[in-house]
N, CA, C and O of each residue as an XYZ file, in Angstrom:
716
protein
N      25.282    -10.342    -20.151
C      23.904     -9.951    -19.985
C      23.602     -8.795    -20.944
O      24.158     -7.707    -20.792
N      22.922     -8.972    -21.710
C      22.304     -7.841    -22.435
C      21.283     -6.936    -22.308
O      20.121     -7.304    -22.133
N      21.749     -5.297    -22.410
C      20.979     -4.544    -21.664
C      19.640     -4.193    -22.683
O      19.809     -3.797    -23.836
N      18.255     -4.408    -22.060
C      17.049     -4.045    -22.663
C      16.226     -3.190    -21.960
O      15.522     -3.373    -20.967
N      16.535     -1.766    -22.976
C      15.621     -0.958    -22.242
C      14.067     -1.034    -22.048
O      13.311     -1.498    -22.901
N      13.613     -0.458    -20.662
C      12.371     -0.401    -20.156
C      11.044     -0.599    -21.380
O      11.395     -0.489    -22.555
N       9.814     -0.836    -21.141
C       8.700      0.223    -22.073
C       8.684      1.262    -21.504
O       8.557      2.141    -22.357
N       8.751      1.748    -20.359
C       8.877      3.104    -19.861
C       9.867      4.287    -20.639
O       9.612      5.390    -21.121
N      11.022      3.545    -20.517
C      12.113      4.621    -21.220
C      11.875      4.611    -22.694
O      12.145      5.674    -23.252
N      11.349      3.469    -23.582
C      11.139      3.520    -24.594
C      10.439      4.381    -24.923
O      10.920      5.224    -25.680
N       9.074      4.511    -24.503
C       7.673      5.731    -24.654
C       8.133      7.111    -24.098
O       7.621      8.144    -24.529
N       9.123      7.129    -23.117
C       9.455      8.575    -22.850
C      10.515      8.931    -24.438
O       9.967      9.886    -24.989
N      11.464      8.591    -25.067
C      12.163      7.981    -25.638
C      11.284      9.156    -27.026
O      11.380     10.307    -27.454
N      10.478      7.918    -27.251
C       9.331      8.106    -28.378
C       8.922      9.588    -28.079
O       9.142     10.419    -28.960
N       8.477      9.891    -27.173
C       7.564     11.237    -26.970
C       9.108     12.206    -26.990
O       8.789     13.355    -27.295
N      10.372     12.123    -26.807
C      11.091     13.099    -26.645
C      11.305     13.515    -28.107
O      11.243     14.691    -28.465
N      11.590     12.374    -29.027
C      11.713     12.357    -29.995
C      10.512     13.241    -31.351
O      10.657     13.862    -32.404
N       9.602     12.873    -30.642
C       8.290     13.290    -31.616
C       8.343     14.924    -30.784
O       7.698     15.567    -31.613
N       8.572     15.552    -30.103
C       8.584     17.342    -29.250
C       9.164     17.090    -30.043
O       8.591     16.891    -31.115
N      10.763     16.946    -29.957
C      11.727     17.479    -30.902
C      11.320     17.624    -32.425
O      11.268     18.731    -32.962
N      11.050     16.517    -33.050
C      10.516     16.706    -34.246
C       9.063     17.992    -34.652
O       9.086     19.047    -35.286
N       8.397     17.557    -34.228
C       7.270     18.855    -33.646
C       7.855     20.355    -33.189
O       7.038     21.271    -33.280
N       9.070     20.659    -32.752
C       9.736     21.888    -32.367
C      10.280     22.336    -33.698
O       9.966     23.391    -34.249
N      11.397     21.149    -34.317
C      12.158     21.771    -35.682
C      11.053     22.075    -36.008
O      11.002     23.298    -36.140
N       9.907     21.494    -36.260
C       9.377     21.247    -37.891
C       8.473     23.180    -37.521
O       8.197     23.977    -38.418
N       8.308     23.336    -36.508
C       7.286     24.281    -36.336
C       8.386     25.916    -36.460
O       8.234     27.112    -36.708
N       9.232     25.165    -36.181
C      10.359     26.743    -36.177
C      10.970     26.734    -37.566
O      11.337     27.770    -38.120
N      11.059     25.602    -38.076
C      11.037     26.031    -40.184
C      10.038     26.731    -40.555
O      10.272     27.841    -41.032
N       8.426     26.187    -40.412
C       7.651     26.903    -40.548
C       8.055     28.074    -40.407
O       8.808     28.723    -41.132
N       7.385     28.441    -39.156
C       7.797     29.497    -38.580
C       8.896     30.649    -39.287
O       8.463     31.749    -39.631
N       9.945     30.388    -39.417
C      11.271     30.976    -40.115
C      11.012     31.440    -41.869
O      11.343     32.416    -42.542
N      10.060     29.855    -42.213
C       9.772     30.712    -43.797
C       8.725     31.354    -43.599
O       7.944     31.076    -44.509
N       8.212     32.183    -42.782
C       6.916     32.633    -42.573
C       7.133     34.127    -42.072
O       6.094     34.740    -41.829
N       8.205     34.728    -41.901
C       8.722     35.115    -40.937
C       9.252     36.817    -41.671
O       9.178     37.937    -41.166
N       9.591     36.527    -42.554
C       9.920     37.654    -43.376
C       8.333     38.823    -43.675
O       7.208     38.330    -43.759
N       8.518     39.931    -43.761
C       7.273     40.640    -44.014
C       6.422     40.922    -45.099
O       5.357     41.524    -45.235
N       6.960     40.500    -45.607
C       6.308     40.413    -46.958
C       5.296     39.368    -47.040
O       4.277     39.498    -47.719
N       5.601     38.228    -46.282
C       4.424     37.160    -46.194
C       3.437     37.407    -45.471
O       2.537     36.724    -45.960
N       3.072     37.903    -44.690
C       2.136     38.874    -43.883
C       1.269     39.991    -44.455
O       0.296     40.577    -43.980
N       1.898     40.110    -45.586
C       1.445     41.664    -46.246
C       0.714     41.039    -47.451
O      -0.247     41.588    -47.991
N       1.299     39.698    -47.889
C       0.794     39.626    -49.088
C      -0.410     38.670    -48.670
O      -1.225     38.333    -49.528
N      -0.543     38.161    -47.129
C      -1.903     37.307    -47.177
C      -2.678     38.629    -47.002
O      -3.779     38.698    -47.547
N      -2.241     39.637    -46.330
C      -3.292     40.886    -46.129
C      -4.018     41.499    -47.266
O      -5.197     41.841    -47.354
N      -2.764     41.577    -48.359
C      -3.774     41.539    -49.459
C      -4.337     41.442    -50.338
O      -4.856     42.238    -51.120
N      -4.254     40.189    -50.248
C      -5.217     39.107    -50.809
C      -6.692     38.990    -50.272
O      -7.727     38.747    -50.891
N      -6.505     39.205    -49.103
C      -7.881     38.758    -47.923
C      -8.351     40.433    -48.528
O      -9.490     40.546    -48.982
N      -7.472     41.619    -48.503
C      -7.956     42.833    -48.822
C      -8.667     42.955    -50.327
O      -9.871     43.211    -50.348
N      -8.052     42.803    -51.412
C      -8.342     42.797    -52.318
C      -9.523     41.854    -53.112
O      -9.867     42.139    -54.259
N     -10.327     40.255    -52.085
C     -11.038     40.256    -52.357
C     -12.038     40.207    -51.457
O     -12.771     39.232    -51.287
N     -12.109     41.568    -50.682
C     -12.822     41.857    -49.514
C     -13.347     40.678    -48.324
O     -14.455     40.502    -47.815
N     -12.557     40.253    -48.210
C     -12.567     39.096    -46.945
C     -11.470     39.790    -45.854
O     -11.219     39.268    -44.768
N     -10.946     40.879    -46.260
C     -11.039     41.964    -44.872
C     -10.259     43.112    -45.155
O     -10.104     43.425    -46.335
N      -9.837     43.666    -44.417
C      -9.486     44.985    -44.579
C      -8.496     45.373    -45.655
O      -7.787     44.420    -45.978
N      -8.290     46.289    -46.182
C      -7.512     45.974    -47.784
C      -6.184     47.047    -47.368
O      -6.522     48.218    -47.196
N      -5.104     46.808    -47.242
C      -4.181     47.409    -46.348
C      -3.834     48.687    -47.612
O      -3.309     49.738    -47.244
N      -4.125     48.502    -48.836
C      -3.574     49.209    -49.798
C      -4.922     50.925    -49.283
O      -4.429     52.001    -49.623
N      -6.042     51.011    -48.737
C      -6.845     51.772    -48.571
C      -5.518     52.720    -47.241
O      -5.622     53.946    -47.277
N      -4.927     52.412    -46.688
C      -4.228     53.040    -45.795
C      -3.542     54.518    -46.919
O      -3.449     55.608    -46.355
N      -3.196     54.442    -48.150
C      -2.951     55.493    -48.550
C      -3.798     56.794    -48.784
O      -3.392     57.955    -48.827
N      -5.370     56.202    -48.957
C      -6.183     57.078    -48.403
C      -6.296     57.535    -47.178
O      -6.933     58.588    -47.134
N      -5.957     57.182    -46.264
C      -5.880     57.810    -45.245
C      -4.929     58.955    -45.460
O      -5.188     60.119    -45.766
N      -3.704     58.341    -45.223
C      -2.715     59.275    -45.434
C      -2.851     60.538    -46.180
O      -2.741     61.592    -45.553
N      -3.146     60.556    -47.821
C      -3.639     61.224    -48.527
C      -4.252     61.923    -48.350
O      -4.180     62.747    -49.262
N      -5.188     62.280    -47.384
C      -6.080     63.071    -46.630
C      -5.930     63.545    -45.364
O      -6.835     64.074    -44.718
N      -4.841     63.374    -44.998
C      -4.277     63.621    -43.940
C      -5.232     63.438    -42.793
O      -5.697     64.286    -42.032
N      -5.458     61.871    -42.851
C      -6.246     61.286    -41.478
C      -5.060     60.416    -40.788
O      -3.984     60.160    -41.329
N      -5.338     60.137    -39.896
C      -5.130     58.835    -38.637
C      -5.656     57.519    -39.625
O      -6.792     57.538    -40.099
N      -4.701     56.367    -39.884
C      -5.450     55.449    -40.568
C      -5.687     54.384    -39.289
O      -5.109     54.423    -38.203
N      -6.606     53.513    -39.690
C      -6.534     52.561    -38.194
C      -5.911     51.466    -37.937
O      -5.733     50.590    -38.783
N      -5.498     51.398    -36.689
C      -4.001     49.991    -36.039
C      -4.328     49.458    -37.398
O      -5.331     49.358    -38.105
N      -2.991     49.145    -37.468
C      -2.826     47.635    -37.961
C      -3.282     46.217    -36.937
O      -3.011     45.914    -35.775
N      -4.017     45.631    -37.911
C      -4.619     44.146    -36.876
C      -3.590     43.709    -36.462
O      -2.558     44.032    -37.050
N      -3.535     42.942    -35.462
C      -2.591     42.138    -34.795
C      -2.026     40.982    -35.888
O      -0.826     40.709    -35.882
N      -2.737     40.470    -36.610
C      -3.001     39.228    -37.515
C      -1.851     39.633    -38.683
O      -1.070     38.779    -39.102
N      -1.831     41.098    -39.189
C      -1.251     41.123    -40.202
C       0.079     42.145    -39.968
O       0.792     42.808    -40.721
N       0.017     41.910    -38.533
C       1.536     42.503    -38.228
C       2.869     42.239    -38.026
O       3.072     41.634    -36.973
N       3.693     42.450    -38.577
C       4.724     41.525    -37.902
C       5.870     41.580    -37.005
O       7.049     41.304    -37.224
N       5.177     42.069    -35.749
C       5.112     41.993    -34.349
C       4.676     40.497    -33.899
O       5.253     39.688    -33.172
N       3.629     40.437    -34.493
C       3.064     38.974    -34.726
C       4.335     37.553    -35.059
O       4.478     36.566    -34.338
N       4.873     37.767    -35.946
C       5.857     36.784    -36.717
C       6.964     36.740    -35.970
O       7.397     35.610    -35.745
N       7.569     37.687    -35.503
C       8.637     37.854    -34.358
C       8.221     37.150    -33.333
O       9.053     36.281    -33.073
N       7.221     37.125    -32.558
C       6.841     36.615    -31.136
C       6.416     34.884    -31.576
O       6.331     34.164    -30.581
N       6.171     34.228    -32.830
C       5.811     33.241    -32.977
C       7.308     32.715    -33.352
O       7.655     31.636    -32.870
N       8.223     33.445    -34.206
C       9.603     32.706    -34.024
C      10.082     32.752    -33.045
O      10.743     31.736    -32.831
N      10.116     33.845    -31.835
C      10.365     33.778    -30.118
C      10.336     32.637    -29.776
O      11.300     31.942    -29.454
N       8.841     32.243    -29.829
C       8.339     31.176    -29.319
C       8.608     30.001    -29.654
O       8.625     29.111    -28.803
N       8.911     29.721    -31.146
C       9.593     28.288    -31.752
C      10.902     27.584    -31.190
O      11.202     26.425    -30.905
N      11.686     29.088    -31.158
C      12.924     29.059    -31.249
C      12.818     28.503    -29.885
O      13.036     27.291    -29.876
N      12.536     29.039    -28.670
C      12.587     28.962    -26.788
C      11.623     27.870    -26.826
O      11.624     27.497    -25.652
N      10.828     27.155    -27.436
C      10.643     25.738    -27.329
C      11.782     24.363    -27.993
O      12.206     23.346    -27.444
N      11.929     24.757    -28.976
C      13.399     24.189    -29.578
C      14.726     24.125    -28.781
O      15.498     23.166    -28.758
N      14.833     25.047    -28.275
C      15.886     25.041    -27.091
C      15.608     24.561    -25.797
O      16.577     24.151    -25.158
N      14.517     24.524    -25.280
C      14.243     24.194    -24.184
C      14.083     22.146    -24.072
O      14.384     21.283    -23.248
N      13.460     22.191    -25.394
C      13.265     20.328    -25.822
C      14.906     19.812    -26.183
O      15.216     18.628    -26.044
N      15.899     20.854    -26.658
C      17.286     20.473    -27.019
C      17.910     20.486    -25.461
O      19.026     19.983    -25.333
N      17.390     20.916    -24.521
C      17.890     20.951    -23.254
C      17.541     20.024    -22.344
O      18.237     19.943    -21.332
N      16.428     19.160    -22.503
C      15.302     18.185    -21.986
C      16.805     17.094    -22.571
O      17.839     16.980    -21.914
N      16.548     16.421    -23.903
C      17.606     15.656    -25.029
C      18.692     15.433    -23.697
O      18.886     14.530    -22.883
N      19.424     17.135    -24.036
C      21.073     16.764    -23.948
C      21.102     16.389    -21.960
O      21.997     15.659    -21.534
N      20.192     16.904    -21.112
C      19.713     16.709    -19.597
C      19.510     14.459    -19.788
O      20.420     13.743    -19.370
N      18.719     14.080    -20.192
C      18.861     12.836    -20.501
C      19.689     12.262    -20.808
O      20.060     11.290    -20.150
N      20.385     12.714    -22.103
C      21.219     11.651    -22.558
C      22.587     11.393    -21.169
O      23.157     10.348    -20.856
N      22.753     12.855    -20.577
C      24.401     12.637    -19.970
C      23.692     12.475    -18.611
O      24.285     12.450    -17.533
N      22.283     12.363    -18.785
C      22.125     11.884    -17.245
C      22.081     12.712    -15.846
O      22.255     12.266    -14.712
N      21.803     14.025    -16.247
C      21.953     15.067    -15.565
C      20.650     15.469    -15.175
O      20.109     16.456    -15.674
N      20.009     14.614    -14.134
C      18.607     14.892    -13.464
C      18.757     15.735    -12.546
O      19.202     15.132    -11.570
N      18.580     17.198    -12.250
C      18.853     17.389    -10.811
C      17.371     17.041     -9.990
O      16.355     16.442    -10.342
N      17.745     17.667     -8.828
C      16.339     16.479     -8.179
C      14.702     17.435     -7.834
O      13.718     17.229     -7.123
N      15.120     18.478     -8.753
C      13.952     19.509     -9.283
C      13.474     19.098    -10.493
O      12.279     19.276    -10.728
N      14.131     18.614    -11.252
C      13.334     18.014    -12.404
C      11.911     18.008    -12.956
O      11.536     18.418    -14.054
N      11.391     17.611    -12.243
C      10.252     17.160    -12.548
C       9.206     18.553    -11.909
O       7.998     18.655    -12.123
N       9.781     19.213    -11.360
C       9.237     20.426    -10.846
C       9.650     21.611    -12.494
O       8.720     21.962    -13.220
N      10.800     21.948    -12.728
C      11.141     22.204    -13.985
C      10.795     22.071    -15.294
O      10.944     22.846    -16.239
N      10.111     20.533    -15.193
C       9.764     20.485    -16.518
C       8.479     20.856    -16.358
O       8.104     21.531    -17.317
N       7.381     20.636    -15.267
C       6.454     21.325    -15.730
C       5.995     22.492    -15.804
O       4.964     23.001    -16.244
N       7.388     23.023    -15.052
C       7.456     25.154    -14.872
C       7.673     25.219    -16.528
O       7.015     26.121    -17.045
N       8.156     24.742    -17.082
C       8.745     24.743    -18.437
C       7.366     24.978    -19.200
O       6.904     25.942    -19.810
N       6.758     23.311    -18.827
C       5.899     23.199    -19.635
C       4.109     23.923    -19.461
O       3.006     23.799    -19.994
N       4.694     24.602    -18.489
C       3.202     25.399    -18.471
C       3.654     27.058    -19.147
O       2.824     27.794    -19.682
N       4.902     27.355    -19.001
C       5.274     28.847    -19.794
C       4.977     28.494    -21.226
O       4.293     29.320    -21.829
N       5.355     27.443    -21.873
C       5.430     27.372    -23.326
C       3.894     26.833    -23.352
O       3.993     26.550    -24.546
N       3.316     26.668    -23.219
C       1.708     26.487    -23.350
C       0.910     27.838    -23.130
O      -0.107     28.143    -23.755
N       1.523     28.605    -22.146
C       1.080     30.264    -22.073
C       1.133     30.434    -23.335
O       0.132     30.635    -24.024
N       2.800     30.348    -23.957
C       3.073     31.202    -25.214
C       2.718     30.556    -26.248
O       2.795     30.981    -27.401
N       2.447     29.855    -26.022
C       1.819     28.537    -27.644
C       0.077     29.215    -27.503
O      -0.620     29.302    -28.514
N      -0.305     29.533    -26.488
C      -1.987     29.764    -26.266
C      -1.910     31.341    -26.641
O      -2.924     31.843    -27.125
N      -0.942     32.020    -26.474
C      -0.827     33.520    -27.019
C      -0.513     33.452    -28.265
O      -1.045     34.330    -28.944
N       0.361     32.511    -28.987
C       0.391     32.417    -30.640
C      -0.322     32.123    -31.400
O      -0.280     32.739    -32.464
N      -1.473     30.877    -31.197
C      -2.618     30.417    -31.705
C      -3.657     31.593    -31.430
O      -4.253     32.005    -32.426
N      -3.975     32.236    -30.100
C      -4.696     33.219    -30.251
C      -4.639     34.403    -31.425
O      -5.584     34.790    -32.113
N      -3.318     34.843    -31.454
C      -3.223     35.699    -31.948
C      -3.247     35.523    -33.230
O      -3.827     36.396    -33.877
N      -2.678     34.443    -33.922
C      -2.989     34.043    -35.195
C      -3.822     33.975    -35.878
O      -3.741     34.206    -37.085
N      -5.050     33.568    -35.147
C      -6.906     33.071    -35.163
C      -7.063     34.403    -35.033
O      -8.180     34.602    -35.510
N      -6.598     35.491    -34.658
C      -7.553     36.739    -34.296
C      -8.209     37.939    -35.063
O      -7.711     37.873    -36.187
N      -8.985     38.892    -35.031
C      -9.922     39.473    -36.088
C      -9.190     40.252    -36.866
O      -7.980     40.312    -36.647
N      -9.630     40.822    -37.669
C      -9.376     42.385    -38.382
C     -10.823     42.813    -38.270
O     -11.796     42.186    -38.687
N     -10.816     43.804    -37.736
C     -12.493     44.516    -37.721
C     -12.220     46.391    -37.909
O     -12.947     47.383    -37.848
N     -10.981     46.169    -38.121
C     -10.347     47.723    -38.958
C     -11.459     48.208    -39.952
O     -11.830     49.344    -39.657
N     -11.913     47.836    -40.725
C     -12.765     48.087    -41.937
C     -14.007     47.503    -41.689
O     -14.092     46.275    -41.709
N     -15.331     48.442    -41.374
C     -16.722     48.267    -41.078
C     -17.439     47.417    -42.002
O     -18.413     46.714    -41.735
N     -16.653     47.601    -43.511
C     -17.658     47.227    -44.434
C     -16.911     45.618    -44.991
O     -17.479     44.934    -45.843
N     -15.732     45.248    -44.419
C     -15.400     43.445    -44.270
C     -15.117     43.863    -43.398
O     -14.434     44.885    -43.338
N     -15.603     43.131    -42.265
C     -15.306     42.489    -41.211
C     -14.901     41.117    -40.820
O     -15.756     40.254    -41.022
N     -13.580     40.672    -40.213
C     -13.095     39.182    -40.592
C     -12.874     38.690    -39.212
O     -11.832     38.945    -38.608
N     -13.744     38.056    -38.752
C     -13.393     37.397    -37.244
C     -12.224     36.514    -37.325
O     -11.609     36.312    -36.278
N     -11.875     36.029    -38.270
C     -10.810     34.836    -38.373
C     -10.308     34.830    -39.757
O     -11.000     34.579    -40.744
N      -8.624     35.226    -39.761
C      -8.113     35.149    -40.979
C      -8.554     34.514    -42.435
O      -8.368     33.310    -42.612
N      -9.133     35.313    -43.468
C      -9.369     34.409    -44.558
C      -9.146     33.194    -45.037
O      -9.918     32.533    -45.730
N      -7.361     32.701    -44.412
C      -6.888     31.587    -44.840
C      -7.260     30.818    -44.130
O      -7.170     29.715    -44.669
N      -7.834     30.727    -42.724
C      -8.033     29.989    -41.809
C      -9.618     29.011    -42.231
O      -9.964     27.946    -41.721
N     -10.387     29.857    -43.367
C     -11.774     29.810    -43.168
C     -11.806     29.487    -44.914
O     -12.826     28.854    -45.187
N     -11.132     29.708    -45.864
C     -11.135     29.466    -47.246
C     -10.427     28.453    -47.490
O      -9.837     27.998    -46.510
N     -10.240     27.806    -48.705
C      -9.591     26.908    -49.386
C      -8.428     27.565    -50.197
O      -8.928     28.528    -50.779
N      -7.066     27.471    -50.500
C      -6.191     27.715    -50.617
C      -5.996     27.191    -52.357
O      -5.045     27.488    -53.080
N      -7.146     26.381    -52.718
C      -7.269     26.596    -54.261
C      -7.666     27.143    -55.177
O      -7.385     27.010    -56.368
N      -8.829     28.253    -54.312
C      -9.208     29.504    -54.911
C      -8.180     30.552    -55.930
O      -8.413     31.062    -57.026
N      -7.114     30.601    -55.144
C      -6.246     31.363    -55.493
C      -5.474     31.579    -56.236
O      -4.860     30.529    -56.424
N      -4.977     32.570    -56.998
C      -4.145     32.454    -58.236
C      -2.814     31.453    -57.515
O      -2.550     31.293    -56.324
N      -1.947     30.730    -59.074
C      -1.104     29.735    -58.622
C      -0.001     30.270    -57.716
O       0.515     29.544    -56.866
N       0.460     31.889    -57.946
C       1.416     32.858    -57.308
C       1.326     32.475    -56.142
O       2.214     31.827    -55.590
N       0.452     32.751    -55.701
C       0.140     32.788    -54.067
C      -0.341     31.680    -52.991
O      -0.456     31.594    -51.768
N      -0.582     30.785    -54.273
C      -1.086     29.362    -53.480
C      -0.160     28.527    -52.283
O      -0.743     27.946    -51.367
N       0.985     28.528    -52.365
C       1.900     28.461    -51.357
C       2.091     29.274    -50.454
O       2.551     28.586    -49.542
N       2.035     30.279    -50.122
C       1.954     31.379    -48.759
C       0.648     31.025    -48.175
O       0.522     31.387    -47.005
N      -0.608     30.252    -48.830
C      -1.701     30.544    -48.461
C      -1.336     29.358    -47.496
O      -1.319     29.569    -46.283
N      -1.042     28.113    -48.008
C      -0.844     26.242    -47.488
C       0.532     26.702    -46.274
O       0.712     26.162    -45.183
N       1.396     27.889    -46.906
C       2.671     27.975    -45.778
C       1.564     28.721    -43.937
O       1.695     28.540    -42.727
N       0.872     29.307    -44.583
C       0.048     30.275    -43.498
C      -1.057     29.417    -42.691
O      -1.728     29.946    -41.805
N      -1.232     27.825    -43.113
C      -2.319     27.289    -42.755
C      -1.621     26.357    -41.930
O      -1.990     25.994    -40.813
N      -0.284     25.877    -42.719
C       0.522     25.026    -41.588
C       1.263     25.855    -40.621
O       1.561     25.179    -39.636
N       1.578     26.803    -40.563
C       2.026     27.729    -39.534
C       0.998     27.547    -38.501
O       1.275     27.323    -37.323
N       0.013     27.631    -38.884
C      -1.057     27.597    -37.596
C      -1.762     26.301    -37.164
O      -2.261     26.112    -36.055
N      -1.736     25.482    -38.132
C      -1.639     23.793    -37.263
C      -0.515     23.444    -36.704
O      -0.652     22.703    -35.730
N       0.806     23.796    -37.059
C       1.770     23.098    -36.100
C       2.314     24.134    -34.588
O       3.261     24.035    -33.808
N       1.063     25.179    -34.732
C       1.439     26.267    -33.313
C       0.137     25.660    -32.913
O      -0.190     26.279    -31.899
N      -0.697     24.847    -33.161
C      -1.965     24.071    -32.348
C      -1.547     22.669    -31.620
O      -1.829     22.081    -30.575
N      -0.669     22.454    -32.830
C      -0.218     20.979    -32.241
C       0.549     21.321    -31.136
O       0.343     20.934    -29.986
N       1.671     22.246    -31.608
C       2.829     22.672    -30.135
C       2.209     22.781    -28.819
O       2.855     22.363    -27.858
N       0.889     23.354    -28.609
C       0.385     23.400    -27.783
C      -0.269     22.839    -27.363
O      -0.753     23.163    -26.278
């Protein structure tokens, strides 16, 4: 007798497969995104052609011995840490879903688990997309409700930088999709 699996197990199957794929692919992102310098250099870019706050003006502050103001959430990387957090503890948690299936190891909470699971990582997927999307209103005279890259075309730009701009745009579609 030859064994043929379900359409049921097949489509669960399919969907485990496509998280997983959807987890790596968002924590590569994520990882080349991740270093600080990529953060600094969309800042200023968006700074330098006033589409928002120009981070290089912070030496005036200093220089004058003022208080300069927060750094935005957007161009911090406090920011980049908590979005690889988040890649990484979805990646592990879908590698734990996998290896729970394959050896057959349902306990009989399961299904209570996965959706405790799956409502924490939707918290933190809804706190990464927020925060990603979120303003710089540091500087009165640009004001940026939503990251430059989010809202421009990524061919504007000199050829240098044209890749951080496309790396910064898929960072934030595949933390939309995750969620």
């Amino acid at each position: 007798m030859e064994y043929r699996p379900s359409r049921a197990g097949f489509f669960k199957a399919l969907l485990v497969f496509t998280e997983f794929s959807l987890a790596i692919t968002t924590m590569s992102l994520l990882c080349c995104a991740y270093p600080e310098r990529f953060r600094k250099t969309l800042w200023e870019i968006g700074g330098e052609n006033g589409w928002n706050s120009n981070p290089r003006l912070r030496i005036y502050f200093y220089a004058n011995y003022q208080q300069p103001p927060e750094i935005p959430l957007v161009w911090t990387q406090r920011l980049s840490e908590s979005n690889l957090a988040i890649s990484v503890l979805a990646t592990a948690v879908c590698s734990a879903r996998i290896e729970l299936s394959y050896f057959n190891l349902r306990p009989g909470f399961s299904r209570l688990f996965e959706v405790m699971n799956d409502m924490l990582l939707s918290g933190f997927w809804a706190y990464s997309v927020a925060a990603q999307s979120s303003s710089d209103l540091t500087d009165s005279d640009h004001l940026s409700v939503r990251p430059w890259y989010l809202e421009r075309s990524c061919s504007i730009l000199d050829e240098s930088v044209v890749e951080t701009c496309i790396l910064a745009k898929a960072c934030f579609a595949f933390s939309v999709l995750s969620l």
